[in-house]
Steps between C-alpha positions, in 0.01 A plus 500: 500500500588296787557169279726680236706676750491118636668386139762796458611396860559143386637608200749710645567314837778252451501359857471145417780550219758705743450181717568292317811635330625508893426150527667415176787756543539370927816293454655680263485816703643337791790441346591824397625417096717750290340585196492291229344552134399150467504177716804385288715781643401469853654286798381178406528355830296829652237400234474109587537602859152732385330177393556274780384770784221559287422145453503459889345840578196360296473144487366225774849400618355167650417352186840446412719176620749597779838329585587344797606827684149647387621717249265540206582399134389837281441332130679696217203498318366696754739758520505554099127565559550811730804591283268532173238679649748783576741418211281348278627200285804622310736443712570223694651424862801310528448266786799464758591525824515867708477709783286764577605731810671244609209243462644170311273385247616152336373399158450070521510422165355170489202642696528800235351722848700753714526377884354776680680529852235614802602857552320792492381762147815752469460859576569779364186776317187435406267648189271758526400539091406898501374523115501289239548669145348304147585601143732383236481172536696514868392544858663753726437352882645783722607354807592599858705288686370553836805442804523221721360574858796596738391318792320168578182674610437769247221489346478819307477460107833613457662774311547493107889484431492584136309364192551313215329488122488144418429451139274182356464470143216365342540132325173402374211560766738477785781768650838424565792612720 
């Protein structure tokens, strides 16, 4: 009894998933984005802004080359990674220079990498994926968007602000935002 009440559990437990939909959906939630049908009708800039905090969020920032102020150089090809595993591959990022919350990100061509200036990861919510919904060939992800502490030292997990159904669709094995 134990072992199949053991299986159902797994089954029906979708920890591991719900973290890593916050993971995946971390930068993206930060910034707060209007709705948008398809990555093609959002704020392009919001979605290549998506991509590079991802890229530094998650990759070893001192393998990269730095410039002579010790600013890092963020390859493109990087940043179109992170962008397709959210986006997938039909659309593609234009790659240019931007600012972020008043962050300057500079796009050096020749290097094709962003320079990443040494500041600190925006803030703004974070993800707290409540349920996850399968069928139809689309994924519901319900998501709370948890507030920002108030104060330096709170530590308390923060109050959900409101939630948010983001919508992957399925092309070939993989989901989609």
């Amino acid at each position: 009894i134990a072992g199949g009440v053991g299986v159902a559990v797994k089954i029906f437990d979708k920890t591991a998933e719900k973290e890593e939909y916050n993971a995946l959906l971390a930068t993206l939630v930060v910034a707060d984005p209007l709705p948008f049908e398809s990555p093609d009708q959002a704020d392009m800039e919001l979605l290549l802004s998506n991509s590079i905090w991802a890229a530094i969020m998650n990759e070893d920032m001192e393998k990269y080359e730095k410039d002579d102020y010790g600013q890092t150089y963020l390859p493109a090809v990087d940043v179109d990674r992170y962008f397709a595993k959210v986006f997938g591959t039909q659309f593609v990022l234009e790659h240019k220079d931007f600012s972020d919350q008043e962050i300057e990100f500079e796009y050096d061509e020749d290097k094709q990498a962003y320079i990443v200036p040494i500041t600190s990861f925006p803030t703004g919510f974070t993800p707290k994926v409540e349920k996850i919904k399968t069928g139809g060939g689309e994924k519901v992800v319900t998501v709370g968007y948890v507030s920002p502490a108030t104060n330096w030292n709170d530590t308390s997990d923060g109050s959900v602000s409101k939630y948010v159904d983001y919508i992957f669709q399925k092309q070939g094995k993989e989901y989609y935002l």
